[in-house]
DOZA-577494 format. One record per residue (C-alpha): x, y, z; residue in one letter; residue number from 1. Coordinates in pm, 1 decimal, decimal comma, padded with zeros to 6 digits. Layout:
<atoms>
c1	c2	c3	r	k
X	Y	Z	a	NUM $
...
</atoms>
This chain:
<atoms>
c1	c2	c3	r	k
02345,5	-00158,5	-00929,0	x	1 $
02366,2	-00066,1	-01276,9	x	2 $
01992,4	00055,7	-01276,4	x	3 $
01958,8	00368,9	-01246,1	x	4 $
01587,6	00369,2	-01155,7	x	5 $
01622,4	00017,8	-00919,5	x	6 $
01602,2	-00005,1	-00567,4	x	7 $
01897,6	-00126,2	-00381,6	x	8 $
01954,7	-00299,2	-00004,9	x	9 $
02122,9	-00132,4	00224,5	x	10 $
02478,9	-00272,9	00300,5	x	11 $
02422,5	-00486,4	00620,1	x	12 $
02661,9	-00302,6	00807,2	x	13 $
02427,6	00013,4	00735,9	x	14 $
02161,5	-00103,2	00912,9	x	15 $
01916,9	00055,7	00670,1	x	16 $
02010,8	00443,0	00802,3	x	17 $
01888,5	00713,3	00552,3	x	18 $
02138,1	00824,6	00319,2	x	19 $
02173,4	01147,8	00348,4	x	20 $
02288,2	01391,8	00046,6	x	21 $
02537,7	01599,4	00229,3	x	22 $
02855,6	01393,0	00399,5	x	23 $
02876,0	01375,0	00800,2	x	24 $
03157,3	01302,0	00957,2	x	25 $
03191,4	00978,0	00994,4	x	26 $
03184,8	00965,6	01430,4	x	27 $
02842,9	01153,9	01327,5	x	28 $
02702,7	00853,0	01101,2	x	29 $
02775,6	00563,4	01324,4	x	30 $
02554,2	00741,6	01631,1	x	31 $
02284,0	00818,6	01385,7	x	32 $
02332,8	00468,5	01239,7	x	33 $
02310,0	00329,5	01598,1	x	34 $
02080,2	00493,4	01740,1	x	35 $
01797,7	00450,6	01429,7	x	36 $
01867,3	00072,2	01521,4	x	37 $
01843,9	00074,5	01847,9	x	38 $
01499,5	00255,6	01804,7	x	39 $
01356,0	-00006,9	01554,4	x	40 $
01473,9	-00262,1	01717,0	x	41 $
01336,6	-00136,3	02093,1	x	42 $
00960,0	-00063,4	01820,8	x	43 $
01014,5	-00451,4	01749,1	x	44 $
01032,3	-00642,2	02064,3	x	45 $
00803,0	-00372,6	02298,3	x	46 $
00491,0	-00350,5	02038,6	x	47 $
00191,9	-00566,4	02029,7	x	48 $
00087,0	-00607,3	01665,8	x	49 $
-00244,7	-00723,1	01780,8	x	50 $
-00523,4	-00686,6	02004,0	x	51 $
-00782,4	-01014,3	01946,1	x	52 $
-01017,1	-00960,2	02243,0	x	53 $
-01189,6	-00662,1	02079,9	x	54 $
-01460,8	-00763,4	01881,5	x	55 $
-01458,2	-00533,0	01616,7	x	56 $
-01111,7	-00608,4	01591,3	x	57 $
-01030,2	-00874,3	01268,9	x	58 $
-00837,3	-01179,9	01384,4	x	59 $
-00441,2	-01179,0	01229,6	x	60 $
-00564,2	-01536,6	01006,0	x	61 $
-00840,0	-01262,1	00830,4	x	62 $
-00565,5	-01058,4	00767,7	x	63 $
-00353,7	-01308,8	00611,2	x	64 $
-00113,0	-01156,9	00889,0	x	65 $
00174,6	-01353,8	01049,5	x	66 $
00187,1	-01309,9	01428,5	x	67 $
00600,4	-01297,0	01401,3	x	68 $
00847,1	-00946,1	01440,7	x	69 $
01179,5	-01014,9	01341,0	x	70 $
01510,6	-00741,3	01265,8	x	71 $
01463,8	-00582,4	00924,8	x	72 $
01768,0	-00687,2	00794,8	x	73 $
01857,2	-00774,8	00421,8	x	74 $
01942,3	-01090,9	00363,7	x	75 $
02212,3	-01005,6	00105,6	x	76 $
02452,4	-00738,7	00018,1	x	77 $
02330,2	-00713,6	-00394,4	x	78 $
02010,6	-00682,3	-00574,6	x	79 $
01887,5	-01004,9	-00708,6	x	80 $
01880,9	-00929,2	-01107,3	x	81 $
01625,8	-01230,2	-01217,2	x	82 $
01480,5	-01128,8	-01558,9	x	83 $
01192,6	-01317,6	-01706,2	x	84 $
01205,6	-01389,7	-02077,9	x	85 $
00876,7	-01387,1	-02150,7	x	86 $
00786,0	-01168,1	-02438,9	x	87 $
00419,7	-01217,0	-02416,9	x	88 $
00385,8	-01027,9	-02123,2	x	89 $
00695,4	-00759,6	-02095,9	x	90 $
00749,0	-00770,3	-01752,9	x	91 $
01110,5	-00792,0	-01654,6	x	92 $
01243,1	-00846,4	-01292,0	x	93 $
01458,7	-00634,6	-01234,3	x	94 $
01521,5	-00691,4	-00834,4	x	95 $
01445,3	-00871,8	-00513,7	x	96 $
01530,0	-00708,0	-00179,3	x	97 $
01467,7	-00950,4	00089,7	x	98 $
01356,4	-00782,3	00416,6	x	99 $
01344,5	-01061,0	00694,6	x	100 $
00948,4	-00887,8	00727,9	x	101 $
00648,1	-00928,2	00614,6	x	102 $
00565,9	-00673,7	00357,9	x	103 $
00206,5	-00526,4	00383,3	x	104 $
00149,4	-00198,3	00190,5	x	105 $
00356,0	-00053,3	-00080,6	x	106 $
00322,4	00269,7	-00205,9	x	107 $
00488,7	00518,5	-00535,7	x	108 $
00532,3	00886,7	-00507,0	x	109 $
00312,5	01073,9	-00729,2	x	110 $
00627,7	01207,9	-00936,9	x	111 $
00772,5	00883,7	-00940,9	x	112 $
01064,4	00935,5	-00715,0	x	113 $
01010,3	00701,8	-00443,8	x	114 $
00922,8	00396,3	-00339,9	x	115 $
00777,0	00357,8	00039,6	x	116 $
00686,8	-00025,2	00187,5	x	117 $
00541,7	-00096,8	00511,1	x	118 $
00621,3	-00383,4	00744,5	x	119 $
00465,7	-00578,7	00968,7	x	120 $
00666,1	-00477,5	01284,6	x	121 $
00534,6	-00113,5	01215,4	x	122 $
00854,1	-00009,9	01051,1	x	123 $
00855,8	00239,3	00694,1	x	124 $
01148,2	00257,0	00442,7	x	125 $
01135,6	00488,6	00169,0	x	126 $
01380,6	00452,5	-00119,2	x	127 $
01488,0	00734,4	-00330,1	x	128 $
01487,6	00624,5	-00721,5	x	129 $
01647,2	00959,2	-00799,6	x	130 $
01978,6	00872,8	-00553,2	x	131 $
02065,9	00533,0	-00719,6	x	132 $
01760,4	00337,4	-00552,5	x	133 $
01877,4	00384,8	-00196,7	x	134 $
01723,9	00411,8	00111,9	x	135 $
01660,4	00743,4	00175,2	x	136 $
01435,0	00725,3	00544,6	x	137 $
01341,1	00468,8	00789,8	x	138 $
01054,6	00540,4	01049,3	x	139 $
00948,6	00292,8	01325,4	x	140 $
00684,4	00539,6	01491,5	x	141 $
00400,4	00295,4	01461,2	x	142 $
00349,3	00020,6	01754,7	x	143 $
00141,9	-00229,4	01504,3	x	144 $
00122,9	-00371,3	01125,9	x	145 $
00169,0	-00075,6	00899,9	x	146 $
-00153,7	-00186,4	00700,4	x	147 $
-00155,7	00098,5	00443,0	x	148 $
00027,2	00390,7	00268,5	x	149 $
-00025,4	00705,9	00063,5	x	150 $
00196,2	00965,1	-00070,6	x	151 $
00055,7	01315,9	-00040,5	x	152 $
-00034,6	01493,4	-00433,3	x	153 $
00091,5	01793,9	-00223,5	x	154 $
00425,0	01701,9	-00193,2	x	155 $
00655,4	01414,6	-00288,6	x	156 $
00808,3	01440,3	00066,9	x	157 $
00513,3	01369,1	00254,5	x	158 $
00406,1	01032,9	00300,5	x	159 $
00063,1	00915,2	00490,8	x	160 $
00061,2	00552,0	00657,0	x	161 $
-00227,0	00364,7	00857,0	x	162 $
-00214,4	00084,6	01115,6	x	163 $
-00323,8	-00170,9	01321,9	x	164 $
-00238,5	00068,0	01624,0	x	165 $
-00545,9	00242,7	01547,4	x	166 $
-00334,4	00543,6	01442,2	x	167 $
-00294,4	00772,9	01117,3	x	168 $
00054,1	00913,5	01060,4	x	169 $
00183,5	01222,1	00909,0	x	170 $
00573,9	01174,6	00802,8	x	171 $
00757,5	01434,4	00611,6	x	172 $
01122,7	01309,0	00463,7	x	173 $
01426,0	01458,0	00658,4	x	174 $
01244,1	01431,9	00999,4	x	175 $
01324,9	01158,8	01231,5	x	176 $
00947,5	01184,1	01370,2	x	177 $
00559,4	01164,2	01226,7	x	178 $
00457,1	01551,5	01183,3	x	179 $
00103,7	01457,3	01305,5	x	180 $
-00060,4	01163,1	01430,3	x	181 $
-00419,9	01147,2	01382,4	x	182 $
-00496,8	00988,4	01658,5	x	183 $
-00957,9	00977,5	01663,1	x	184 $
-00963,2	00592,7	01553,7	x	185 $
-01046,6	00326,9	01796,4	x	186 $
-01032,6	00050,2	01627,7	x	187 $
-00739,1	-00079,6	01356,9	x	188 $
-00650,9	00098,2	01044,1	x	189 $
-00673,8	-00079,3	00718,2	x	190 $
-00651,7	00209,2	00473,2	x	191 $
-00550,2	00556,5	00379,8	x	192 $
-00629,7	00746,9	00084,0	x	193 $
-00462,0	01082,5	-00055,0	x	194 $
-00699,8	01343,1	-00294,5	x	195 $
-00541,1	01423,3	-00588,0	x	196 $
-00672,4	01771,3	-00561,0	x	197 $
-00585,7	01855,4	-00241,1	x	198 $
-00469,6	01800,4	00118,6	x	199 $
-00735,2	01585,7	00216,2	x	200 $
-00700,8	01208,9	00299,8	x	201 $
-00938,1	00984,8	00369,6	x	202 $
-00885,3	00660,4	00659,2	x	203 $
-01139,3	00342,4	00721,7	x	204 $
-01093,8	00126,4	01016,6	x	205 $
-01220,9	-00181,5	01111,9	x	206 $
-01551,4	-00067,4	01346,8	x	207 $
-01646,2	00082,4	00966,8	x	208 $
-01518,0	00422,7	01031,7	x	209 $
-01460,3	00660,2	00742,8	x	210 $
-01237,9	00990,0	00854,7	x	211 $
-01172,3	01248,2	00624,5	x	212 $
-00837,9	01498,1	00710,7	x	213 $
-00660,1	01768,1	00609,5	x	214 $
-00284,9	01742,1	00660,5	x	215 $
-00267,1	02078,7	00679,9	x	216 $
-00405,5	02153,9	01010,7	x	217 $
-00406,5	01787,1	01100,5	x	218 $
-00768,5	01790,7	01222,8	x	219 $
-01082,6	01548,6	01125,3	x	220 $
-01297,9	01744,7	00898,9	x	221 $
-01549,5	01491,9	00825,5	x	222 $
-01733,6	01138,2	00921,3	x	223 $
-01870,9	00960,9	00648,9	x	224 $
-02097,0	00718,8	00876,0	x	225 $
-02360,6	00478,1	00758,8	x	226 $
-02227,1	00126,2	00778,4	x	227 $
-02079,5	-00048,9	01085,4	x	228 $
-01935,4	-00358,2	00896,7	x	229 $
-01510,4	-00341,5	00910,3	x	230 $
-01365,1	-00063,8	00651,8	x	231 $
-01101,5	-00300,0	00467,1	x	232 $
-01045,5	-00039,0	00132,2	x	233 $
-01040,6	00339,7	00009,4	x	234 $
-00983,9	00462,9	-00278,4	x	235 $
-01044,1	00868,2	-00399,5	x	236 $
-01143,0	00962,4	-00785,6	x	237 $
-00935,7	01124,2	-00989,4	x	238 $
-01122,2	01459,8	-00949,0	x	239 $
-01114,7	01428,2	-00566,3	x	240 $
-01475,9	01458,4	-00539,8	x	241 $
-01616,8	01110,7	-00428,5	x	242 $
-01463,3	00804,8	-00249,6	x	243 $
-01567,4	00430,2	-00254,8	x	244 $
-01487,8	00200,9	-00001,8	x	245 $
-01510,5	-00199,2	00049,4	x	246 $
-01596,3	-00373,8	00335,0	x	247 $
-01576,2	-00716,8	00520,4	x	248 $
-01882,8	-00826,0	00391,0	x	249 $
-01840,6	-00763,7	00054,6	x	250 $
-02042,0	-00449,2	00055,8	x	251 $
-01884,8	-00141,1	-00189,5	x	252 $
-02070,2	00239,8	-00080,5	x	253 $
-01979,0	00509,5	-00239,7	x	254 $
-01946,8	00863,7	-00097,2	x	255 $
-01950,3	01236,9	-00148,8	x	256 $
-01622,6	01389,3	00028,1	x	257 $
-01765,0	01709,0	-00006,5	x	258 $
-02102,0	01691,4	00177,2	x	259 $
-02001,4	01350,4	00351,5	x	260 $
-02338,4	01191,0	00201,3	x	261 $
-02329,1	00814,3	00086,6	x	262 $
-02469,6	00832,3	-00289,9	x	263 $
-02484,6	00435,2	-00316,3	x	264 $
-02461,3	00070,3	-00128,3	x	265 $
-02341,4	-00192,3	-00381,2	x	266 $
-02338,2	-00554,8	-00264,0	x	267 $
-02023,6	-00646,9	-00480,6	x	268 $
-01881,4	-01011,6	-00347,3	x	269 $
-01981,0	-01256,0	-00133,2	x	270 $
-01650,5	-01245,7	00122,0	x	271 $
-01436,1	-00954,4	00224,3	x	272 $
-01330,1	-00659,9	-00030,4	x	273 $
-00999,4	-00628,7	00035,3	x	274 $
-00852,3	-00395,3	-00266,4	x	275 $
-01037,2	-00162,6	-00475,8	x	276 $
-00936,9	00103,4	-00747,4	x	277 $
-01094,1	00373,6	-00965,7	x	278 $
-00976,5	00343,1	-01342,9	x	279 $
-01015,5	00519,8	-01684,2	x	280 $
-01216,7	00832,9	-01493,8	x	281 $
-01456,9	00907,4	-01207,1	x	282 $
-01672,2	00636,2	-01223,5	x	283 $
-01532,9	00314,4	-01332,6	x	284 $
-01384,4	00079,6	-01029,5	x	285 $
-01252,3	-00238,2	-00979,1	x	286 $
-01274,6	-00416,1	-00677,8	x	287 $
-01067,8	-00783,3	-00559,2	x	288 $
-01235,3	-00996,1	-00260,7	x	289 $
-01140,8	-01311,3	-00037,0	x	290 $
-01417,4	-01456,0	-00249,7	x	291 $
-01114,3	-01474,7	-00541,6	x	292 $
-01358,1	-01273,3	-00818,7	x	293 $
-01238,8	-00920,8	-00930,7	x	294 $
-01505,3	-00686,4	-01088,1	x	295 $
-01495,6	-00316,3	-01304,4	x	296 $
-01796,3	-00135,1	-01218,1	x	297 $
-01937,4	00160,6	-01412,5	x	298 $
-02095,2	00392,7	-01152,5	x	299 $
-02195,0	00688,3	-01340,3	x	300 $
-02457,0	00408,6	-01530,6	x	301 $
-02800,1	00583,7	-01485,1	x	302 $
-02970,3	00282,0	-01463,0	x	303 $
-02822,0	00201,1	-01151,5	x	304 $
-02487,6	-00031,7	-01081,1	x	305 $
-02392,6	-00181,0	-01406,7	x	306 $
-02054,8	-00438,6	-01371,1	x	307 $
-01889,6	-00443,0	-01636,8	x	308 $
-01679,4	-00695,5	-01599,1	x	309 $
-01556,8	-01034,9	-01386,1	x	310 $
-01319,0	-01260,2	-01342,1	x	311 $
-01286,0	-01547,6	-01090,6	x	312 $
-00944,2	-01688,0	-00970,3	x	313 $
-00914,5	-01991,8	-00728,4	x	314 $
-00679,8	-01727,8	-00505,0	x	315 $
-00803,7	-01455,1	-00229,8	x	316 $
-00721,8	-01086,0	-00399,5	x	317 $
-00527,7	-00931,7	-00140,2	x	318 $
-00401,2	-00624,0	-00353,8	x	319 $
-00514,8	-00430,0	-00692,4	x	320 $
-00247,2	-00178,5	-00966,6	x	321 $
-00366,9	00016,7	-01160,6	x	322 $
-00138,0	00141,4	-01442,6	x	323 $
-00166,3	00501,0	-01589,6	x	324 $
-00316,4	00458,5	-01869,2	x	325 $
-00555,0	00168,0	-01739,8	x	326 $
-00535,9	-00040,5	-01999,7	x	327 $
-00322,6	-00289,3	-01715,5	x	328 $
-00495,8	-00410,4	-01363,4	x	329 $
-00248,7	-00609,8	-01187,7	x	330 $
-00378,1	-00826,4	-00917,5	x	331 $
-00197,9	-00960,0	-00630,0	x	332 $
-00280,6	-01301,1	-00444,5	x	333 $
-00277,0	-01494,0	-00158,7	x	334 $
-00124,7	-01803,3	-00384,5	x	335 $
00201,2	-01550,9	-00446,8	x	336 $
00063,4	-01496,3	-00838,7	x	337 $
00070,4	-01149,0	-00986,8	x	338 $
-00199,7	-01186,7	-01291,9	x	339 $
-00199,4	-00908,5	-01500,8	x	340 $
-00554,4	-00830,8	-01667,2	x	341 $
-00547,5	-00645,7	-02039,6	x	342 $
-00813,4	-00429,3	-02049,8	x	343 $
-00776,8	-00336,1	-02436,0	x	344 $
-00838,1	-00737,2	-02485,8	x	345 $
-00966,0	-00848,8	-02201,4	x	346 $
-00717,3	-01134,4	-02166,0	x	347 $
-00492,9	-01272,9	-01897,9	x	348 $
-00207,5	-01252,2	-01920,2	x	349 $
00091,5	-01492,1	-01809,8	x	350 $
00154,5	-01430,3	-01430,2	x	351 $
00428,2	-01311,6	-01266,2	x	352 $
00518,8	-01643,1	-01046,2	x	353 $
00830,1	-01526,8	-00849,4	x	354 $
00701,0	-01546,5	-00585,8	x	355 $
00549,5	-01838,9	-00347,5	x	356 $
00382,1	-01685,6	-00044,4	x	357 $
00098,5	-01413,1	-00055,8	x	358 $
00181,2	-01126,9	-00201,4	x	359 $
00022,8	-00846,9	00033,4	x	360 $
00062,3	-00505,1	-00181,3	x	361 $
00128,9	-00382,7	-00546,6	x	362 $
00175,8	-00054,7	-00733,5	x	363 $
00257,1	00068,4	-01034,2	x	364 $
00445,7	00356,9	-01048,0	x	365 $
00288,9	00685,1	-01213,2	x	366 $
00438,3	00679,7	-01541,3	x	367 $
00382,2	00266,6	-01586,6	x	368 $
00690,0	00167,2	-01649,8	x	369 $
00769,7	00012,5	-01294,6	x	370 $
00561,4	-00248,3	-01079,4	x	371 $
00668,5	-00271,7	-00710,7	x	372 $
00513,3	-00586,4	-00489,1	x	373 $
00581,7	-00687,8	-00121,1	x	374 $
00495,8	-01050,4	00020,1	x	375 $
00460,9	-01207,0	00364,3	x	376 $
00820,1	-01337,4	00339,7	x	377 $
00944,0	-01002,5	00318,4	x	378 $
01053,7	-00972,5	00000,7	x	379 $
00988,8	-00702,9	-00303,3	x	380 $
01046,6	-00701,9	-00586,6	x	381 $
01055,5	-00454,1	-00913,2	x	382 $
00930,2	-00522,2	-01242,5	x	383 $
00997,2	-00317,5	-01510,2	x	384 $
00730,0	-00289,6	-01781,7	x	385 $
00759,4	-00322,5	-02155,9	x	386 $
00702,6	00022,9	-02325,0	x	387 $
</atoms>
């Protein structure tokens, strides 16, 4: 691919092995090859993505989750190259890599290196944008629906995922294996948050648990208990001081990762908050909900919780970007619209309609110009953003 910065598909006959920088011998790639497909493969038809007899547990049509594992194969050999000529809204496609997978999180490195998607069979890639966009790791630890990712401030090499196998996983690039997996959930894990500060990360799950973690010593450090409704969102402020999560009843509570205190219960929406963001600084959040409004919130107002802002689509929120500067907030849907809202003017801008099915997960990367989605036919796709 001619892009530097794009992701690329494996070649099928690669079978999505890392490429590694130094050259094996070539007896030496084909057993690596073979044996990371044998292991995704043997993750694929010997995991159960879900457990629906719990009753804490979310049924898969909540989730907007297909019930369906198939090989994580692409479907072609070359990047799609589809650009949009629309000059109101800068946003040029650059690629589409189908993966025959539902896509569910999405994640950027905090340099801006890598790209890291996870699938509904459980399985992680990782791209390297440095090496030409290729694939540089694939992981299948996980036994259910890889429901959420974070990329350690720490390092670029160390990558955090949640999952619907109750489970919190450590992975550090170059390893085959998870480093650490936090294992203290009992019920299925919707989201994972990285401080920007430091090594802690914070997990929800869907009996309303709220770990905090440091990935140093890979123990639980805190509990931030008070609400039993399912944990669906996390988020961590800039300063890595306070944390605000959403919930299936449209409930927002905000906390203090310090002392482990909730400082406020906001009733935001009236159906499940699914994404939520800070923006701008410490106190101002958006939040997207099943209910198909997205609201900013100012919670440093004084007076109490001021919103700032709404909008109301005729499409479930499944996902919420923020870019850099946060002048953008793109918002992804269960209708397979990206809409881009312009905070400078408030307007909305023409969406990004590539896509058909529900879009699951969206980032921008950390220096804007890039937005990365994933949808439930398995297929992501890069925009690049007008500077």
């Amino acid at each position: 691919m001619a892009e530097r910065d794009g992701l690329q598909k494996a070649d099928e006959n690669d079978s999505y092995a890392p490429k590694l920088k130094n050259s094996q011998a070539s007896v030496r790639q084909i057993f690596v090859a073979t044996l990371i497909f044998s292991i995704i493969i043997l993750a694929i038809f010997s995991s159960s993505l879900f457990d629906l007899d719990q009753s804490n547990e979310l049924t898969a049509d909540q989730l907007g989750i297909k019930q369906t594992a198939t090989d994580v194969v692409p479907a072609a050999s070359n990047p799609v190259i589809n650009p949009v000529n629309d000059s109101r809204l800068g946003y040029q496609l650059l690629n589409e890599i189908p993966l025959n997978e539902q896509v569910q999180s999405i994640t950027f490195s905090f340099d801006g290196t890598r790209v890291a998607v996870g699938l509904a069979n459980g399985t992680i890639i990782v791209w390297n944008l440095n090496n030409g966009g290729s694939i540089e790791q694939v992981w299948s630890g996980h036994t259910g629906v890889v429901t959420s990712l974070a990329f350690s401030h720490q390092s670029a090499a160390q990558l955090i995922s949640g999952s619907l196998d109750s489970s919190v996983r450590v992975w550090q690039l170059g390893f085959a294996n998870e480093l650490t997996i936090l294992t203290e959930h009992t019920s299925q894990v919707f989201g994972v948050a990285a401080s920007p500060t430091d090594s802690l990360i914070v997990s929800v799950s869907s009996d309303g648990a709220i770990y905090t973690w440091n990935t140093e010593s890979g123990q639980r450090v805190g509990n931030l208990a008070g609400h039993s409704s399912p944990a669906l969102s996390i988020a961590i402020d800039p300063t890595g001081q306070r944390a605000v999560s959403g919930y299936d009843d449209g409930k927002l509570l905000l906390w203090d990762l310090a002392t482990s205190q909730l400082e406020r219960e906001i009733i935001a929406h009236d159906g499940s908050v699914r994404a939520v963001e800070f923006f701008g600084d410490a106190n101002q959040v958006v939040t997207g909900a099943v209910d198909g409004t997205v609201k900013l919130w100012n919670l440093g107002n004084s007076t109490g919780t001021e919103t700032m802002a709404q909008l109301q689509f005729n499409a479930e929120v499944n996902s919420i970007a923020v870019d850099p500067s946060g002048r953008f907030i793109a918002l992804a849907t269960n209708t397979g619209l990206i809409q881009i809202w312009d905070q400078s003017t408030k307007a909305i801008l023409p969406p990004l309609t590539n896509q058909t099915s529900p879009v699951q997960a969206i980032a921008y990367s950390p220096d804007g110009r890039y937005l990365v989605s994933g949808n439930v036919d398995g297929v992501v796709s890069q925009w690049q953003v007008a500077q």
